[in-house]
Backbone of each chain as nested JSON, in Angstrom:
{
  "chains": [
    {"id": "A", "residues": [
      {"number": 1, "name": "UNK", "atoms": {"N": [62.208, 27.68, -100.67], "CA": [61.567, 28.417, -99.574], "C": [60.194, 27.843, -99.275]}},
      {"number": 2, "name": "UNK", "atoms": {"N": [60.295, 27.766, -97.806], "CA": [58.986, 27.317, -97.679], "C": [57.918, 27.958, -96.408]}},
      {"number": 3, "name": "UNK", "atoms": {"N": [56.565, 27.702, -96.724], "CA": [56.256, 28.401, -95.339], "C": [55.793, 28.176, -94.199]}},
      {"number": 4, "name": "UNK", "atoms": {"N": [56.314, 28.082, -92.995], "CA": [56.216, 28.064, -91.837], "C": [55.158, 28.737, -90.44]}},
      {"number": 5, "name": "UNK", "atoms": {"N": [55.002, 27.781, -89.683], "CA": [53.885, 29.065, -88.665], "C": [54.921, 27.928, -87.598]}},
      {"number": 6, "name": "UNK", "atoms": {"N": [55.246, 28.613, -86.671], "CA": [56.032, 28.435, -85.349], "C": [55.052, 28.807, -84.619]}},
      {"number": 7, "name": "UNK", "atoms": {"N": [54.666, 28.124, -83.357], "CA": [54.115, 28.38, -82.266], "C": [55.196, 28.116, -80.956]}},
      {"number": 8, "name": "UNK", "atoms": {"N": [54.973, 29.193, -79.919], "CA": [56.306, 28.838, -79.005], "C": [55.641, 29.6, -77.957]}},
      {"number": 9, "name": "UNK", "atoms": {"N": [55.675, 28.549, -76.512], "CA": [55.459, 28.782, -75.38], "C": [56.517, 29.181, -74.539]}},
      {"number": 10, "name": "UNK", "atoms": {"N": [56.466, 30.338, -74.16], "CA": [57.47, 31.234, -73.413], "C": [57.451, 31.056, -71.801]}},
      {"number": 11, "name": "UNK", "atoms": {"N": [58.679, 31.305, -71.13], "CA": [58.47, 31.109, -69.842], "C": [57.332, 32.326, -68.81]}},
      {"number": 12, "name": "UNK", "atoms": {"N": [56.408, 31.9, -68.459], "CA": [55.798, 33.239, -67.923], "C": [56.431, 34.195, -67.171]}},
      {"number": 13, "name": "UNK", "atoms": {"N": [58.035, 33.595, -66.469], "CA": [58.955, 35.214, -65.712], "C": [58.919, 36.081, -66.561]}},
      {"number": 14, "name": "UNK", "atoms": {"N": [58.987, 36.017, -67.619], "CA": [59.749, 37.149, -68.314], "C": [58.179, 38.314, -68.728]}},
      {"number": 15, "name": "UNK", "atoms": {"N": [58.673, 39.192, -69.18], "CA": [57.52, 40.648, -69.517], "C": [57.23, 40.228, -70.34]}},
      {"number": 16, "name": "UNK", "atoms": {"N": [55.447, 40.045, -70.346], "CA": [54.753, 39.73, -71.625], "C": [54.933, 41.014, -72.697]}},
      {"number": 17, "name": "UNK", "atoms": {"N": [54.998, 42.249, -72.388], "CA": [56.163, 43.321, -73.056], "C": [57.087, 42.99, -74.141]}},
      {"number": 18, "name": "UNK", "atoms": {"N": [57.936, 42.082, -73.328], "CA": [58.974, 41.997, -74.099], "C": [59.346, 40.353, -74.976]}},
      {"number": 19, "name": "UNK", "atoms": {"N": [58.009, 40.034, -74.458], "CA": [57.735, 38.636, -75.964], "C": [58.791, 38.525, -76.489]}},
      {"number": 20, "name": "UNK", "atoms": {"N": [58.16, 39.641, -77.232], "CA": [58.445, 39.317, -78.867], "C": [59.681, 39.244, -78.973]}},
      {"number": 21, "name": "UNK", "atoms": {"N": [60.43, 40.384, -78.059], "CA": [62.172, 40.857, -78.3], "C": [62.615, 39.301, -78.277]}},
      {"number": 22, "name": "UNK", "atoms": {"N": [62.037, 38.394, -76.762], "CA": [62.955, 37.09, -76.766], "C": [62.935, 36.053, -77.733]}},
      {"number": 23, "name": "UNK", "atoms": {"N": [61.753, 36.471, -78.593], "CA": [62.378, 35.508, -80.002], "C": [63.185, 36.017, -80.959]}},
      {"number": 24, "name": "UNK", "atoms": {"N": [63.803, 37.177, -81.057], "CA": [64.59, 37.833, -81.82], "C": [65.931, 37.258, -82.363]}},
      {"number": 25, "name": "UNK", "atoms": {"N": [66.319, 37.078, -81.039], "CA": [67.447, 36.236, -81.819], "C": [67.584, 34.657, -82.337]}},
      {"number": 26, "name": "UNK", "atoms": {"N": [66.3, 34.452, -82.278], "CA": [65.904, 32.85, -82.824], "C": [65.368, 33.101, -84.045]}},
      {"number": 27, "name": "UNK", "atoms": {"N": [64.803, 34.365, -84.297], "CA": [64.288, 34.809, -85.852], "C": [65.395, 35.258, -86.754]}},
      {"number": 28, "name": "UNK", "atoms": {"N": [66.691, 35.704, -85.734], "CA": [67.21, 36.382, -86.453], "C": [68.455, 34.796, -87.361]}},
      {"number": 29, "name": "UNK", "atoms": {"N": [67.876, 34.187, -86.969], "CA": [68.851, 32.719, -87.581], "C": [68.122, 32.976, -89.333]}},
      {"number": 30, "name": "UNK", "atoms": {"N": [66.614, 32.846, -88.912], "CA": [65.995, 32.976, -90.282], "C": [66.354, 34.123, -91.143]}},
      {"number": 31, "name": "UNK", "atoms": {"N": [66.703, 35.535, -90.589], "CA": [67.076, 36.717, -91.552], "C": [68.194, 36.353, -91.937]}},
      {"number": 32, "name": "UNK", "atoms": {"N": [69.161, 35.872, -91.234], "CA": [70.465, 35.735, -91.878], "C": [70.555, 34.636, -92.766]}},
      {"number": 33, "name": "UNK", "atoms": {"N": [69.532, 33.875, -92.737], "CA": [69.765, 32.904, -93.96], "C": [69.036, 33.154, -94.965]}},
      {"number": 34, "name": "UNK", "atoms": {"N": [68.307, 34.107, -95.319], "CA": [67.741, 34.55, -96.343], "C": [66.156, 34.267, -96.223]}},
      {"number": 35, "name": "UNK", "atoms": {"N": [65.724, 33.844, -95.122], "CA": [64.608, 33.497, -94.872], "C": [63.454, 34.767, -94.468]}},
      {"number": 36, "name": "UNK", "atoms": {"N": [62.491, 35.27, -94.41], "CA": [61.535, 36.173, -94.041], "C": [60.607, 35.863, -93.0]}},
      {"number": 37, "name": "UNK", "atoms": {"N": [60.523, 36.954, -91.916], "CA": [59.506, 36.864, -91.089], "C": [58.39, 37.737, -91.26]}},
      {"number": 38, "name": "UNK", "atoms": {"N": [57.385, 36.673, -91.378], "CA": [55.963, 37.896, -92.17], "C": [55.074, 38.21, -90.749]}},
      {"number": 39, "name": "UNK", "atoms": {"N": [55.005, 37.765, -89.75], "CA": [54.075, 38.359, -88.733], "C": [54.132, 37.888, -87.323]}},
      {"number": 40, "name": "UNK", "atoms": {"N": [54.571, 38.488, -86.276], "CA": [54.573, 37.848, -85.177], "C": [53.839, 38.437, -84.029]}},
      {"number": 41, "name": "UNK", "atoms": {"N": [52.947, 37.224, -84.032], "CA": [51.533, 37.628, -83.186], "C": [51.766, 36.87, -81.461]}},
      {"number": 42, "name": "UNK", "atoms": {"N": [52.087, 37.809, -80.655], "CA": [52.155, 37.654, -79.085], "C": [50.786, 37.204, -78.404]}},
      {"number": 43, "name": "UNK", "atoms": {"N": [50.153, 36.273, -78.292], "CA": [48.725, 36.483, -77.565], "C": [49.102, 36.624, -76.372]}},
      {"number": 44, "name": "UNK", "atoms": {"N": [50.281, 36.561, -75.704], "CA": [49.809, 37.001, -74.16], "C": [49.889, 35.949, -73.295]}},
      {"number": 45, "name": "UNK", "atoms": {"N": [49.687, 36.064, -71.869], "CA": [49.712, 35.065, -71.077], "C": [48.606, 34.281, -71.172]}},
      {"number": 46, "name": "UNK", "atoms": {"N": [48.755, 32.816, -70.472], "CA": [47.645, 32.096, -71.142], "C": [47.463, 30.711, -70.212]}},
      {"number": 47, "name": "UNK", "atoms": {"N": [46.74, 30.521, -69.708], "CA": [46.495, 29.593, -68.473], "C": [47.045, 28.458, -69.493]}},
      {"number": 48, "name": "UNK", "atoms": {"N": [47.966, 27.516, -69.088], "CA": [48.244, 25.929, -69.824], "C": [47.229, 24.862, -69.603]}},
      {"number": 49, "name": "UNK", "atoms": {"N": [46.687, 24.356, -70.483], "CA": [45.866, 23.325, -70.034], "C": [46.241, 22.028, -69.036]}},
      {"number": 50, "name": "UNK", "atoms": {"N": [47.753, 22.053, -68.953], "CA": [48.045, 21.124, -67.883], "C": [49.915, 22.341, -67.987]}},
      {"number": 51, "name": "UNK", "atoms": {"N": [50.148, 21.224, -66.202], "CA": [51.347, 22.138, -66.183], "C": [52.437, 21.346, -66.992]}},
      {"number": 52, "name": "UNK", "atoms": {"N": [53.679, 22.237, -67.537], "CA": [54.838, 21.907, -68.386], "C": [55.55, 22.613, -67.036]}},
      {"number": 53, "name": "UNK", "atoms": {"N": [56.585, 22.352, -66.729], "CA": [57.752, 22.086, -66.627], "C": [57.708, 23.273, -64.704]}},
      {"number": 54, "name": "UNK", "atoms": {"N": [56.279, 22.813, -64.029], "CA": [55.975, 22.96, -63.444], "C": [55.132, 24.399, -62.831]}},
      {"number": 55, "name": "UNK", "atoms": {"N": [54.695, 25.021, -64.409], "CA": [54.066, 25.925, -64.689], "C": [52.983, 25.759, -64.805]}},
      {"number": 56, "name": "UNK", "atoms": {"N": [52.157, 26.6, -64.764], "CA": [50.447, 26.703, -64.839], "C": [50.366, 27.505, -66.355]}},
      {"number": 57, "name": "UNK", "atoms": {"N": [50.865, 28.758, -66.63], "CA": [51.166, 29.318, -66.723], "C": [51.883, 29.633, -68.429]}},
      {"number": 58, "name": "UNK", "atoms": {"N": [51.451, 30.246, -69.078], "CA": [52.708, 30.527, -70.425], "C": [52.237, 31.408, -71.218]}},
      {"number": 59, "name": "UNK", "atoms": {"N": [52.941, 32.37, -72.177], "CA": [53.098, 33.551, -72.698], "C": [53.454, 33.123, -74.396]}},
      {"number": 60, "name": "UNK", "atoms": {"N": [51.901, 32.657, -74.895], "CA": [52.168, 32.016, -76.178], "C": [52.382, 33.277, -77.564]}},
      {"number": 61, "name": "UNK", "atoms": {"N": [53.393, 32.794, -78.305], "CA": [53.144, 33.881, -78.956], "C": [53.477, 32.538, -80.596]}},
      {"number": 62, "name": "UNK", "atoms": {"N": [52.708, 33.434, -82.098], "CA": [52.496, 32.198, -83.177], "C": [53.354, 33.501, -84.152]}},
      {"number": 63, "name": "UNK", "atoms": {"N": [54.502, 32.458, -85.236], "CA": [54.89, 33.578, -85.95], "C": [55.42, 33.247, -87.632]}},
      {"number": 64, "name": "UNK", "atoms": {"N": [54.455, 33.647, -88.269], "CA": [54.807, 33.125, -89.603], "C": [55.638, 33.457, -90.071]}},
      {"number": 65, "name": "UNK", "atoms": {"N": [56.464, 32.917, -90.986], "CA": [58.051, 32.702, -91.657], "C": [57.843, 32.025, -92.493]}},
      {"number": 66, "name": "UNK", "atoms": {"N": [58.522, 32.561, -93.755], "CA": [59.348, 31.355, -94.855], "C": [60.738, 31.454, -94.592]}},
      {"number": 67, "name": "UNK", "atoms": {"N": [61.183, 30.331, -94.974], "CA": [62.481, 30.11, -94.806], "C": [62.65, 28.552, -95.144]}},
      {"number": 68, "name": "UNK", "atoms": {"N": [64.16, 28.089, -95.456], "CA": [64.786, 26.586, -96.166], "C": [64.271, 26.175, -95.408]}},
      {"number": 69, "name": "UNK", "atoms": {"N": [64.163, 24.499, -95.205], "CA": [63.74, 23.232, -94.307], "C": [65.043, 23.564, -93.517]}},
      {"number": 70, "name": "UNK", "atoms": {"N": [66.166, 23.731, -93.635], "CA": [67.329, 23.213, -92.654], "C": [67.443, 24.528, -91.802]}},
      {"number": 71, "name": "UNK", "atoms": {"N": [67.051, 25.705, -92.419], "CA": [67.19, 26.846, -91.558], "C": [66.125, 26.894, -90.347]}},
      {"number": 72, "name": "UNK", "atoms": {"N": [64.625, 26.247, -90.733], "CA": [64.081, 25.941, -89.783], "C": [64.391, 25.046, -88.516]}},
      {"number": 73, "name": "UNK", "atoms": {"N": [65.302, 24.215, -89.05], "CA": [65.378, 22.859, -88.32], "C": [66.095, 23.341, -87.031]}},
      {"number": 74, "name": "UNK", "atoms": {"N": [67.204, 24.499, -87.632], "CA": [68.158, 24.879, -87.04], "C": [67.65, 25.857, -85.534]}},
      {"number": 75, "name": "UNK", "atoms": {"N": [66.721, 26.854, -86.671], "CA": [65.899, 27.876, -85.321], "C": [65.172, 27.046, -84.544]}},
      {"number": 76, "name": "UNK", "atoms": {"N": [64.604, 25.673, -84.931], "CA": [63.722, 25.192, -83.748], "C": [64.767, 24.012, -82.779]}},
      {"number": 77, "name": "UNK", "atoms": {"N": [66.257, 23.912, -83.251], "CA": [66.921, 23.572, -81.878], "C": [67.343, 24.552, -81.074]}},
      {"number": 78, "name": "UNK", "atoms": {"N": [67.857, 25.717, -81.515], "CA": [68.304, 26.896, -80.861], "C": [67.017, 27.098, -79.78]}},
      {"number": 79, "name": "UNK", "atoms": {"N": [65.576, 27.017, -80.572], "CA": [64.621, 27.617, -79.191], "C": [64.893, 26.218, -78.122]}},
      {"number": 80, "name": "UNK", "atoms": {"N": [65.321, 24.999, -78.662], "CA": [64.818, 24.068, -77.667], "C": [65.637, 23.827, -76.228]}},
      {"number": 81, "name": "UNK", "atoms": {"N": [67.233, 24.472, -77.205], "CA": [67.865, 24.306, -76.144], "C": [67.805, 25.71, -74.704]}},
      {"number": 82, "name": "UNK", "atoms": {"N": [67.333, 27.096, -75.331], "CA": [66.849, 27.951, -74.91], "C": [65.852, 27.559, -73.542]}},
      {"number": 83, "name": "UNK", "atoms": {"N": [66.387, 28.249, -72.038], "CA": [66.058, 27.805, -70.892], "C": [64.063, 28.899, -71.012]}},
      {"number": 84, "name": "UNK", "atoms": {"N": [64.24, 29.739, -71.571], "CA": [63.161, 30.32, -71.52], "C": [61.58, 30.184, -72.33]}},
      {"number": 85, "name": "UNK", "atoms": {"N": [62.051, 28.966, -73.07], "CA": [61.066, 28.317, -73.866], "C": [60.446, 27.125, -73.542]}},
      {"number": 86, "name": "UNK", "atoms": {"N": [59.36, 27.12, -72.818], "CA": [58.778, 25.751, -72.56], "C": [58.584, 24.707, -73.641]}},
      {"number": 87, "name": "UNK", "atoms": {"N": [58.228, 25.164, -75.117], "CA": [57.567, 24.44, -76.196], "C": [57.298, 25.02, -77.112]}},
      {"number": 88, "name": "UNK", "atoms": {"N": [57.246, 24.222, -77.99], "CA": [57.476, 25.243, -79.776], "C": [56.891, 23.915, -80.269]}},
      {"number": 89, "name": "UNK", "atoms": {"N": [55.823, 24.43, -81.353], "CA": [55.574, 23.581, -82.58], "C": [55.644, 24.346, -83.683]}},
      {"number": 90, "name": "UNK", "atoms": {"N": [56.797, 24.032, -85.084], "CA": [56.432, 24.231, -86.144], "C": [55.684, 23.535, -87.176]}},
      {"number": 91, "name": "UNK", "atoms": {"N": [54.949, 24.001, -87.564], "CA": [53.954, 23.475, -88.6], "C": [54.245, 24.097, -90.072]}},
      {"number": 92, "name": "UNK", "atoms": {"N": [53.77, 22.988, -91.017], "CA": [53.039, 23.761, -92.523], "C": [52.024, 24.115, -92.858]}},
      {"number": 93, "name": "UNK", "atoms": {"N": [51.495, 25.135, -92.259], "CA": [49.645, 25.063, -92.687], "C": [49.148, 24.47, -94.082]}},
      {"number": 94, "name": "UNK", "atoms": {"N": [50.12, 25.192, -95.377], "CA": [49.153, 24.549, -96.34], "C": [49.301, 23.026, -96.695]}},
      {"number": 95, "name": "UNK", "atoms": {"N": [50.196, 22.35, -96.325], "CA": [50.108, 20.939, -96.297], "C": [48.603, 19.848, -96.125]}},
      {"number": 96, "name": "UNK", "atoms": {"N": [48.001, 20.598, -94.866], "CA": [46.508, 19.808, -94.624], "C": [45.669, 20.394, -95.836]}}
    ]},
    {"id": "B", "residues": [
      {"number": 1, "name": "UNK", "atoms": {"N": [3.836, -8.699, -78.377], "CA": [4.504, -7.701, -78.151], "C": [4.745, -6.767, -79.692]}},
      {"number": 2, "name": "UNK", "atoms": {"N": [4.481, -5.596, -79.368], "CA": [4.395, -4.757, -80.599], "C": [5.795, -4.218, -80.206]}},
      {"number": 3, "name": "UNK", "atoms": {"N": [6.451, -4.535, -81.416], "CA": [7.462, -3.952, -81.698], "C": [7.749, -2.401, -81.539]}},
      {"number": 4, "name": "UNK", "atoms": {"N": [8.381, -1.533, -81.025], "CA": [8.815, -0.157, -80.965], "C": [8.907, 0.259, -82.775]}},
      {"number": 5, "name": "UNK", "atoms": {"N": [8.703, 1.567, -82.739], "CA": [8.618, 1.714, -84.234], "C": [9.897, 1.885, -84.55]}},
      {"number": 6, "name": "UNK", "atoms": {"N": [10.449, 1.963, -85.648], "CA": [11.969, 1.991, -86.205], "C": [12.338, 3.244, -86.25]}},
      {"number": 7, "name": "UNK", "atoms": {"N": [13.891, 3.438, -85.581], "CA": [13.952, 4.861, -85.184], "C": [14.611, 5.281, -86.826]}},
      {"number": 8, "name": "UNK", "atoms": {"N": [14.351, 6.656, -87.231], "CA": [15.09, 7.111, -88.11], "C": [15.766, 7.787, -87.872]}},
      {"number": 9, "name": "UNK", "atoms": {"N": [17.218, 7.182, -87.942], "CA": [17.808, 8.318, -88.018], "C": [18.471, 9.588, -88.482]}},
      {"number": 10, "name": "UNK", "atoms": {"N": [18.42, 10.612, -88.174], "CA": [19.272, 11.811, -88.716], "C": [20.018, 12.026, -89.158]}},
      {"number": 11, "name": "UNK", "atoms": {"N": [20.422, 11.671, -90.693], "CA": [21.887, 12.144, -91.048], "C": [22.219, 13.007, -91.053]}},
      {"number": 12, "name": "UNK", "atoms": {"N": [23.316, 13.479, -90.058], "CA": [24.145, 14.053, -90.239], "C": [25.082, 14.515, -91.129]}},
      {"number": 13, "name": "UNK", "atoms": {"N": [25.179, 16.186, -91.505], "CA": [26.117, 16.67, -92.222], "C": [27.09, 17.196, -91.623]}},
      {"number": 14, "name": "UNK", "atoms": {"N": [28.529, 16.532, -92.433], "CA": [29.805, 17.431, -91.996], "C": [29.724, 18.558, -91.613]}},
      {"number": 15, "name": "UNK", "atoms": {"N": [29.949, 19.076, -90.199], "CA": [30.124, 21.04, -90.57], "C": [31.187, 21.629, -91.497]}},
      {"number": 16, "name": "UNK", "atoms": {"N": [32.303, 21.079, -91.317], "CA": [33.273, 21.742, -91.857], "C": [33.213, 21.735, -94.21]}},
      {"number": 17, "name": "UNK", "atoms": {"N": [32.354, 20.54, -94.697], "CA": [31.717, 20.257, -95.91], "C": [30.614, 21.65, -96.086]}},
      {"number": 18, "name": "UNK", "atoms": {"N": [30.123, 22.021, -94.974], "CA": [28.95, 22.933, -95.151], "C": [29.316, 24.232, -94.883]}},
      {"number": 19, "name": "UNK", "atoms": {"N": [30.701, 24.247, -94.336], "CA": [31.097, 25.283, -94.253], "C": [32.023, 25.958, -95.187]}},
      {"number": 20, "name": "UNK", "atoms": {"N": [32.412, 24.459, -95.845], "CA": [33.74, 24.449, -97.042], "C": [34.986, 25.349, -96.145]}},
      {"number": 21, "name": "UNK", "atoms": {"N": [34.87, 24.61, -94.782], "CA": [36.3, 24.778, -94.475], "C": [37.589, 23.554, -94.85]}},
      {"number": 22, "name": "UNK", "atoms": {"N": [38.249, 24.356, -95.73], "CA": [39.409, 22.669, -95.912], "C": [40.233, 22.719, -94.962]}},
      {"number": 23, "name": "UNK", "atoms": {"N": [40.78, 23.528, -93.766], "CA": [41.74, 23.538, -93.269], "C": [41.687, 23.462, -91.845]}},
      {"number": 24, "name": "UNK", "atoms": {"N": [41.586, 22.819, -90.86], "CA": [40.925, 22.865, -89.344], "C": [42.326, 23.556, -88.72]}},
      {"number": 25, "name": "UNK", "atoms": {"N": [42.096, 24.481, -88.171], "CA": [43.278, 25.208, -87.425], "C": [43.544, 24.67, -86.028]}},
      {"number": 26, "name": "UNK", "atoms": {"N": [44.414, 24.168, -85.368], "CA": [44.489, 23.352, -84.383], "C": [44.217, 24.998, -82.545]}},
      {"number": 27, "name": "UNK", "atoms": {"N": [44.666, 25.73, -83.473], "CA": [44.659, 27.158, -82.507], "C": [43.284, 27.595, -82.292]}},
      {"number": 28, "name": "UNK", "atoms": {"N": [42.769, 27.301, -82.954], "CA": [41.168, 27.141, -82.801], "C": [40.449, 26.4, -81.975]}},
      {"number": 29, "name": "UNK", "atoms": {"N": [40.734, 26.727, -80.312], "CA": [40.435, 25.967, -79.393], "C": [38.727, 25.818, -79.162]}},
      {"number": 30, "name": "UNK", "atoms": {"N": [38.078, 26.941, -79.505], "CA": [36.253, 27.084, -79.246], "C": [35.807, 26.424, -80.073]}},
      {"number": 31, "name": "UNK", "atoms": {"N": [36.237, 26.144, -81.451], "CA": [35.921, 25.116, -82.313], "C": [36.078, 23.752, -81.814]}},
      {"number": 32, "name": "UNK", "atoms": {"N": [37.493, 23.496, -81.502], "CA": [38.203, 21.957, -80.881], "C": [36.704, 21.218, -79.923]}},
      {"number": 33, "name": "UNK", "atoms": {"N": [36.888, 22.698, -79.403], "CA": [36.411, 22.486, -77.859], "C": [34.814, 21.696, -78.474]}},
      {"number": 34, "name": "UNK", "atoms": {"N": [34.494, 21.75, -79.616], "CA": [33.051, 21.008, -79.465], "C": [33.137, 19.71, -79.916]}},
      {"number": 35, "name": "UNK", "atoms": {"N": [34.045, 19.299, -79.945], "CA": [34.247, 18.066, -80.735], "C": [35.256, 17.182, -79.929]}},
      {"number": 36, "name": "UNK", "atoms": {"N": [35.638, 17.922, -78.218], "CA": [35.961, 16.633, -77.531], "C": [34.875, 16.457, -76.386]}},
      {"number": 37, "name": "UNK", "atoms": {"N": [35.097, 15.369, -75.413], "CA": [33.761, 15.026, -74.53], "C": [34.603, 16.317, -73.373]}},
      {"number": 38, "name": "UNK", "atoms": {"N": [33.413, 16.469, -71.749], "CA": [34.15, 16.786, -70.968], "C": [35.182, 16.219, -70.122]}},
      {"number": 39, "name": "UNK", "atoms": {"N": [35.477, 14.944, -70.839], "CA": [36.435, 14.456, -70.391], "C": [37.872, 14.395, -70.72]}},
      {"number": 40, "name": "UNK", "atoms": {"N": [37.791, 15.389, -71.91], "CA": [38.906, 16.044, -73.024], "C": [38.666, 14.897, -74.08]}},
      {"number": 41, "name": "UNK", "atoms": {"N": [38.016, 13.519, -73.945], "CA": [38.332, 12.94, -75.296], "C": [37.795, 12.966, -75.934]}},
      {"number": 42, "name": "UNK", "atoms": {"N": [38.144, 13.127, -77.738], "CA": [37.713, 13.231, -78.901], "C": [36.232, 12.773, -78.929]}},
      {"number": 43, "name": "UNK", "atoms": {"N": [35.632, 13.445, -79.679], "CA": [33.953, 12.521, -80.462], "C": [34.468, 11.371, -81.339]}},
      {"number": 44, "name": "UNK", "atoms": {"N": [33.52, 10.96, -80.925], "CA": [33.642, 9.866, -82.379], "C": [32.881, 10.67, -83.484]}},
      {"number": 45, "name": "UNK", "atoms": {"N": [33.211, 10.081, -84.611], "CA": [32.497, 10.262, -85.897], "C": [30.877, 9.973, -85.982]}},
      {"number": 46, "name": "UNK", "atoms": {"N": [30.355, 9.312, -85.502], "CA": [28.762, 8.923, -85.457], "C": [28.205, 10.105, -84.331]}},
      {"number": 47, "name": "UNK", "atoms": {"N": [29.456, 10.549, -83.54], "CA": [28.428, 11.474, -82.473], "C": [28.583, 12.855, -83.197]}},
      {"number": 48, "name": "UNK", "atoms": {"N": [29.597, 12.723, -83.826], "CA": [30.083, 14.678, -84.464], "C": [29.138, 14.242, -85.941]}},
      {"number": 49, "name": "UNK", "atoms": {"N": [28.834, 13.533, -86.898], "CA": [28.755, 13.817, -88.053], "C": [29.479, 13.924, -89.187]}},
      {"number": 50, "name": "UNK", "atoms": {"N": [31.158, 13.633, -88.495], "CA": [32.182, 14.091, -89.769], "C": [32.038, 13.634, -90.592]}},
      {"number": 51, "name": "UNK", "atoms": {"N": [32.274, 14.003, -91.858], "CA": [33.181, 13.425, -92.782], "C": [34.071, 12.48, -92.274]}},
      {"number": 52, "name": "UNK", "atoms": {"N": [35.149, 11.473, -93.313], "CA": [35.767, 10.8, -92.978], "C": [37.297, 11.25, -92.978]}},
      {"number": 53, "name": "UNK", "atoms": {"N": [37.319, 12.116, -94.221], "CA": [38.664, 12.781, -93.665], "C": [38.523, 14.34, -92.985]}},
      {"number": 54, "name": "UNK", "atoms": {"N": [37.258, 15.087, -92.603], "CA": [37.751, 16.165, -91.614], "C": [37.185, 15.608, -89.997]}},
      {"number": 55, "name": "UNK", "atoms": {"N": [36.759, 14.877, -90.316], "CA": [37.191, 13.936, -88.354], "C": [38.49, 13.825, -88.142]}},
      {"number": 56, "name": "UNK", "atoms": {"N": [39.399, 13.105, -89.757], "CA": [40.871, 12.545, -89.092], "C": [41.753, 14.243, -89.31]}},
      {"number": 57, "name": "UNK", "atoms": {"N": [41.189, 14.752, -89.568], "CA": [42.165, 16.663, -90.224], "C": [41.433, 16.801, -88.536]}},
      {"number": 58, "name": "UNK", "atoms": {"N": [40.229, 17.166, -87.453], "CA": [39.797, 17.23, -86.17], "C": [40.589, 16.288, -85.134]}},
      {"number": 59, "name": "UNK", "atoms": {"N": [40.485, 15.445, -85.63], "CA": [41.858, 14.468, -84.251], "C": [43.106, 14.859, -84.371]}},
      {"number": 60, "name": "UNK", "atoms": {"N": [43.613, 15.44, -85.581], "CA": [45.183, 15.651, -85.996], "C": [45.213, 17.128, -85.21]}},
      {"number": 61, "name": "UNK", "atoms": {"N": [43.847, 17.861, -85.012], "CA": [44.073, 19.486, -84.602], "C": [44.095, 19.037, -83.355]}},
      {"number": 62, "name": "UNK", "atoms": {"N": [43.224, 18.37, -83.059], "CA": [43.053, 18.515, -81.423], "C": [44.106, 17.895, -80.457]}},
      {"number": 63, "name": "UNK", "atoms": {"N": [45.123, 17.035, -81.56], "CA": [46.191, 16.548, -80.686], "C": [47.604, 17.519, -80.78]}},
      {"number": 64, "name": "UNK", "atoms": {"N": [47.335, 17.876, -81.911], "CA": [48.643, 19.367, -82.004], "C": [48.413, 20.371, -80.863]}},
      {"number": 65, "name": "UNK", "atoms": {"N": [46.86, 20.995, -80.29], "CA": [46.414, 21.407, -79.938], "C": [46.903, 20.922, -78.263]}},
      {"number": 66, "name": "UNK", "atoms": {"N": [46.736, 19.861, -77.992], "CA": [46.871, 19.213, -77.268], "C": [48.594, 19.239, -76.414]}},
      {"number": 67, "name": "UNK", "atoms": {"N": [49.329, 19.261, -77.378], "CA": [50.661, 19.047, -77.46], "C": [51.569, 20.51, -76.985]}},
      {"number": 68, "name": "UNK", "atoms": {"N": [50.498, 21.569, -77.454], "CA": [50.874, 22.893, -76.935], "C": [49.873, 23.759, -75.825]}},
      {"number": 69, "name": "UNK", "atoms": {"N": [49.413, 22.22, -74.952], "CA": [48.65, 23.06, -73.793], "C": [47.347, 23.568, -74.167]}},
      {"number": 70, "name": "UNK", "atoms": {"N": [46.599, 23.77, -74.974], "CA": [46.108, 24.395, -75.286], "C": [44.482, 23.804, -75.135]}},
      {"number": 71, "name": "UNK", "atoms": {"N": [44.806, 22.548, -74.951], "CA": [43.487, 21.542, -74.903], "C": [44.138, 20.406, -73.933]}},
      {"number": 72, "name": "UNK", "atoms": {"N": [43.24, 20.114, -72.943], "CA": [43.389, 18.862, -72.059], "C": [43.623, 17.313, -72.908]}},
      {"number": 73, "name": "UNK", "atoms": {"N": [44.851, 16.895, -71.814], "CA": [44.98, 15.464, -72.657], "C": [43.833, 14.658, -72.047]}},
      {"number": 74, "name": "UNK", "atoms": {"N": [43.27, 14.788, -70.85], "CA": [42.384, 14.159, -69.633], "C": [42.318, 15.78, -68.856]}},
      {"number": 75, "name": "UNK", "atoms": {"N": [40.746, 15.798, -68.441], "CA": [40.646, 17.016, -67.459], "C": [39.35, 15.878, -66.784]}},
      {"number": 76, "name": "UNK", "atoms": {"N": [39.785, 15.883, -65.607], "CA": [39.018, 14.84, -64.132], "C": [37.631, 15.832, -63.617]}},
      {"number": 77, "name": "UNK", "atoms": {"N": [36.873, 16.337, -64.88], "CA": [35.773, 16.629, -64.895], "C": [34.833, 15.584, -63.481]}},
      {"number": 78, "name": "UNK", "atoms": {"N": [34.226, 16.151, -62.575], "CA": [33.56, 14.815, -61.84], "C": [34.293, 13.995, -60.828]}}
    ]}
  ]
}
């Protein structure tokens, strides 16, 4: 097990409301594999420093997890192929 | 011709050594933000003061940073 911080830029259509719900079933890859989600922090809409995918625009939300290397690998193709996700970085914080 | 007197200069201390931060958070854009020009690009090391490895832990944030919008790759300041 290891630990994870996901960052993921959301499409701004959707209800900054309902964030969080649309990563649910991309978290829920991690519950079912035995993995834990310890905190998922929505900041909200958020001017992009340049446009992605012809947006100004995005609804960043950052969400810490442990979970296997492959279970990660797995939730961060599921978000990629996901039409409502502009961009996702997972990181290891304690690595640096 | 009399020579100009010899400038001394200021050494500079790491902030992040003086702060005993080991970990530069790339989400930490007000921080980032002092350590690129207004032209979005990075300081150099002689203009920030770094250290030698939390300049390269500051270029590694500011391009993660970078990568999720969050900081200009180029902003046409001018």
């Amino acid at each position: 097990m290891r630990r994870y911080e996901l960052m993921a830029i959301l499409d701004p259509a959707i209800d900054e409301r309902t964030a969080g719900a649309a990563l649910d079933p991309f978290l829920k890859v991690v519950k079912d594999d035995g993995g834990s989600v310890e905190k998922v922090d929505v900041w909200g809409r958020r001017r992009l420093a340049y446009d992605i995918q012809k947006k100004s625009e995005g609804i960043y939300a950052v969400v810490d997890l442990s979970a296997e290397p492959a279970t990660v690998k797995e939730m961060d193709r599921q978000l990629n192929l996901s039409e409502s996700i502009l961009r996702t970085k997972v990181i290891r914080p304690e690595v640096h | 011709m009399a020579k100009p007197p010899p400038r001394k200069p200021k050494k500079k201390v790491c902030v992040f050594c003086q702060e005993k931060i080991s970990y530069v958070d790339y989400k930490d854009t007000g921080l980032l933000r002092k350590f690129i020009s207004d032209r979005g690009k990075i300081r150099a090391r002689r203009v920030t003061g770094n250290c030698t490895q939390h300049q390269r832990d500051v270029a590694t944030a500011i391009k993660n940073a970078r990568e999720m919008a969050l900081l200009p790759y180029t902003s046409t300041a001018r």
